[in-house]
Backbone bond lengths (Angstrom), bond angles and torsions (degrees), N, CA, C in turn:
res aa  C-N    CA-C-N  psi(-1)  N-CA   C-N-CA  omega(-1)  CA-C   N-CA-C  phi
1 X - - - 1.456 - - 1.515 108.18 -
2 X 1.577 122.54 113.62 1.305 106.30 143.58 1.508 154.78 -29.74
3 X 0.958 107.64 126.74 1.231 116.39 -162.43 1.867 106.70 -102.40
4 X 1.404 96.32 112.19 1.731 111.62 -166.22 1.465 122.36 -117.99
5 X 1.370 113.18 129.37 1.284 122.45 158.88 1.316 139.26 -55.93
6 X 1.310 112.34 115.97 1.893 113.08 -173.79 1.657 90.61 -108.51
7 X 1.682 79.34 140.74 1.376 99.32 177.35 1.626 107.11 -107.48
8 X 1.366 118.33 160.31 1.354 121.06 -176.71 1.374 111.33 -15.08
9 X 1.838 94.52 -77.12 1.703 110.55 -169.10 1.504 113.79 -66.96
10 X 1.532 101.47 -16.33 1.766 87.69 172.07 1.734 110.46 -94.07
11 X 1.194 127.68 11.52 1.424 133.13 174.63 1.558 101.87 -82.20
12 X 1.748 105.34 -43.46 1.571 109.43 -160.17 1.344 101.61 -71.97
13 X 1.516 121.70 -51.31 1.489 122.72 165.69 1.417 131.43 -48.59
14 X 1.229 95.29 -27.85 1.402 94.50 174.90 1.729 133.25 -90.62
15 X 2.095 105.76 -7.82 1.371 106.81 166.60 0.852 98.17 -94.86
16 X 2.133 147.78 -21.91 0.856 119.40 148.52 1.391 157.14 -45.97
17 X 0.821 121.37 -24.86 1.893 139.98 152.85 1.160 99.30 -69.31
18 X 1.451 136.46 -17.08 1.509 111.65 -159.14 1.279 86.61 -97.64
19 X 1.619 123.42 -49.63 1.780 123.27 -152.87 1.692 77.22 -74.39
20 X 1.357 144.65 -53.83 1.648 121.63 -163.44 1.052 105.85 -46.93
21 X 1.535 120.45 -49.50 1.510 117.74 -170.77 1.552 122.54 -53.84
22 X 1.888 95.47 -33.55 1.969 89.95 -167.99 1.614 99.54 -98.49
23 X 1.608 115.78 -10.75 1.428 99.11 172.86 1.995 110.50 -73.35
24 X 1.161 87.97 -32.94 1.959 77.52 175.83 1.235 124.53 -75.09
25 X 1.472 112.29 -19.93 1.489 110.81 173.62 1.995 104.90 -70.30
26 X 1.430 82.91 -52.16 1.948 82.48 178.97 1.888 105.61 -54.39
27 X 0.765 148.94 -79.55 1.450 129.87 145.91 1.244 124.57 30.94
28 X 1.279 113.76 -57.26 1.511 131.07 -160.84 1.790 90.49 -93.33
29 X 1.355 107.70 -65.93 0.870 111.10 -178.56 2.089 127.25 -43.64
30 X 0.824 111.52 -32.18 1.334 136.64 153.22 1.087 130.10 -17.93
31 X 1.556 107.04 -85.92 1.073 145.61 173.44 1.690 107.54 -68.09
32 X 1.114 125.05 -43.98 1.587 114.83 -171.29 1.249 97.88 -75.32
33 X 1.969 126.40 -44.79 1.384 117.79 156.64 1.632 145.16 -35.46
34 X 1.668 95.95 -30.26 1.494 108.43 -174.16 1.628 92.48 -63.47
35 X 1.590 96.34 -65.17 1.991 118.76 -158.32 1.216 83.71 -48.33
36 X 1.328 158.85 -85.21 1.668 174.27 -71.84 1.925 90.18 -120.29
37 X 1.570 120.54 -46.18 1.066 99.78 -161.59 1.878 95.99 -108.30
38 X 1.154 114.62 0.12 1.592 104.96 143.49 1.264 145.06 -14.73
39 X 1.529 85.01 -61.03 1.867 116.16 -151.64 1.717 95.06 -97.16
40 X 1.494 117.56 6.23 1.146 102.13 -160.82 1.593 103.38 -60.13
41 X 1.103 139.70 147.79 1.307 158.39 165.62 1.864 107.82 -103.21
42 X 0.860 123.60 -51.45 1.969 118.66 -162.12 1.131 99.47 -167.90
43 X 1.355 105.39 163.20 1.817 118.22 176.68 1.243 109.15 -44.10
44 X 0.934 115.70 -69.87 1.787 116.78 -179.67 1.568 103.83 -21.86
45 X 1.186 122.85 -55.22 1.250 122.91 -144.50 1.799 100.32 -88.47
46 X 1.492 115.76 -20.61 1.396 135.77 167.69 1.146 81.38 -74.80
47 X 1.953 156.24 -107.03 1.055 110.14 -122.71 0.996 106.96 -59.58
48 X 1.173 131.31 -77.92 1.811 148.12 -156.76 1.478 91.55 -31.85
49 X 1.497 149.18 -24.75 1.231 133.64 146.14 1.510 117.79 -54.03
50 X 1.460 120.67 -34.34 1.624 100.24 -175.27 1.305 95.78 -96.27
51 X 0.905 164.76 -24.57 1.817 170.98 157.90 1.759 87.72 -26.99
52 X 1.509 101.28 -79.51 1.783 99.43 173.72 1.630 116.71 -29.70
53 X 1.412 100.75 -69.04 1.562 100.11 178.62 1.242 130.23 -45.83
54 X 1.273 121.50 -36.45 1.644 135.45 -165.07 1.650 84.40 -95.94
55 X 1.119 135.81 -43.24 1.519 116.66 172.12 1.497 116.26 -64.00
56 X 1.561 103.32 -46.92 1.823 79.21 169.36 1.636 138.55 -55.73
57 X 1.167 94.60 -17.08 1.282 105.87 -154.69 1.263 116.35 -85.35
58 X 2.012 119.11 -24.78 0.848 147.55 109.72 1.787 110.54 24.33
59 X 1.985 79.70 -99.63 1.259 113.69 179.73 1.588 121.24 -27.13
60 X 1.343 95.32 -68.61 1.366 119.32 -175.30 1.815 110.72 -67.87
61 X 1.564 113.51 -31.05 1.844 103.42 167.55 1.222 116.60 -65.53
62 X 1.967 117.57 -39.21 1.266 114.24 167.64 1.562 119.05 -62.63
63 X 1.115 118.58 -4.03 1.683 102.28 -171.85 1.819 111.23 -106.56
64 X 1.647 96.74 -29.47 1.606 99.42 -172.91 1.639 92.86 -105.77
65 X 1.396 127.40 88.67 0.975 148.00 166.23 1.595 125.86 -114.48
66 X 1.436 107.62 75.83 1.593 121.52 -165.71 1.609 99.91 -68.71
67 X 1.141 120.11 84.90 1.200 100.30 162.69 1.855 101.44 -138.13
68 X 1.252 123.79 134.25 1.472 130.07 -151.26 2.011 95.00 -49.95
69 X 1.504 112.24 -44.02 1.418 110.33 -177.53 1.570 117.17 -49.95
70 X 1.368 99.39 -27.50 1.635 101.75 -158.54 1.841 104.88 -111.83
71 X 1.213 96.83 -5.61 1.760 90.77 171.17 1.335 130.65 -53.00
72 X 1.480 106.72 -56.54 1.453 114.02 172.95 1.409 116.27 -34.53
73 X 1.546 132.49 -47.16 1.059 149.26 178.92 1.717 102.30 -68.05
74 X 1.182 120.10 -41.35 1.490 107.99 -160.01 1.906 102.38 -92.93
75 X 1.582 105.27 -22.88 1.641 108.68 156.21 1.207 123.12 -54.23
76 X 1.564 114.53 -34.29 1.507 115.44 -171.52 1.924 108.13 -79.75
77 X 1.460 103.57 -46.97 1.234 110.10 162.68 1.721 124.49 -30.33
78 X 1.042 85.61 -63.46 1.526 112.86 179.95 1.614 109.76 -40.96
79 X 1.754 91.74 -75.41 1.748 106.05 -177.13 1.827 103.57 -42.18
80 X 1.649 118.26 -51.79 1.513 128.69 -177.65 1.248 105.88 -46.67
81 X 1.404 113.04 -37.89 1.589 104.72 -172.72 1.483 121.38 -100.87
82 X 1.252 109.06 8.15 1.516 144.93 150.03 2.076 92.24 84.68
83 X 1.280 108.32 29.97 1.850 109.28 -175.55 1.672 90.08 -71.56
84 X 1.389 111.53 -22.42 2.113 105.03 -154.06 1.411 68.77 -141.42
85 X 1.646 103.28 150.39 1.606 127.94 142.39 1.280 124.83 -112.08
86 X 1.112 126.36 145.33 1.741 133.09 -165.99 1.235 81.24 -45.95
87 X 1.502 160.40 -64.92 1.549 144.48 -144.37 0.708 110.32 -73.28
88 X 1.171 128.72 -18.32 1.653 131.54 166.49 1.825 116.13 -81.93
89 X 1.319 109.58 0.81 0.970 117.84 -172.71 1.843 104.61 -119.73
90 X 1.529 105.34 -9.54 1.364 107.34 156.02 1.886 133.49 -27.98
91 X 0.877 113.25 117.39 1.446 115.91 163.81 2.256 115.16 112.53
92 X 1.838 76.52 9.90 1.659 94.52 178.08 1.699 100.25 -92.09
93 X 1.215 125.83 147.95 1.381 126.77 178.57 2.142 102.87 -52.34
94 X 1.359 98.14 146.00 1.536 114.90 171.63 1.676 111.60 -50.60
95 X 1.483 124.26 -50.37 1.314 94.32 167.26 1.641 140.52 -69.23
96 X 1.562 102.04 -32.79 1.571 97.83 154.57 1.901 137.61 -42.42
97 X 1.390 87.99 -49.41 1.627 102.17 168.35 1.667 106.75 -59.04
98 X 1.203 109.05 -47.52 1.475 94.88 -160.59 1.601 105.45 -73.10
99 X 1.447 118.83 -20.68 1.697 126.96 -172.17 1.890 85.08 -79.63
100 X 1.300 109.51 -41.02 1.773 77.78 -170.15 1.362 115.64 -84.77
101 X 1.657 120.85 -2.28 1.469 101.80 -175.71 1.903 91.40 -97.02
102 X 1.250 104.14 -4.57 1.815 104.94 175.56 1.771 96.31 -63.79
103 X 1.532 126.37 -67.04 0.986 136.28 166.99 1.268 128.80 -11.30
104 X 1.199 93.91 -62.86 1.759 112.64 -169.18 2.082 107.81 -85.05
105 X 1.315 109.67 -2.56 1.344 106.70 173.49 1.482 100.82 -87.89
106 X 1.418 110.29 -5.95 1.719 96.95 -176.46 1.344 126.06 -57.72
């Protein structure tokens, strides 16, 4: 992986896309937790609710990982999982863009 320089305005753009991205996922996340612990019926059904949780959660530390080395990777993620679109990723230098939409065709 290349190793890239952020400039001011591409730092600011870039925690911006990042916190939109992880506040809507947390959102999501929320809500499928709320409905999920509704229905609880019996223990069983409490763990296999926290098993879910502790796997998302998982999920979600590996994915929203702001750190300037690991963005490129977590944009491409992102764009794949369609949370961000490269236009939203407008105003980052051309080789960054082009490594995350390279990324995200994987």
């Amino acid at each position: 992986m290349q190793h890239f320089t952020w400039s001011p305005k591409e730092k600011q753009l870039a925690r911006k896309v990042f916190e939109r991205a992880a506040a809507a996922e947390e959102q999501e996340l929320l809500e499928r937790f709320k409905t999920k612990a509704v229905g609880l019926k019996n223990l069983e059904d409490l763990w296999a609710l926290q098993f879910a949780i502790r796997e998302s959660e998982r999920e979600y530390q590996q994915k929203y990982d702001y750190r300037y080395s690991q963005l490129i990777v977590v944009f491409a993620r992102l764009v794949r999982e369609e949370r961000i679109s490269m236009d939203d990723l407008r105003g980052l230098s051309e080789d960054k863009l082009k490594c995350v939409e390279g990324l995200a065709a994987l």
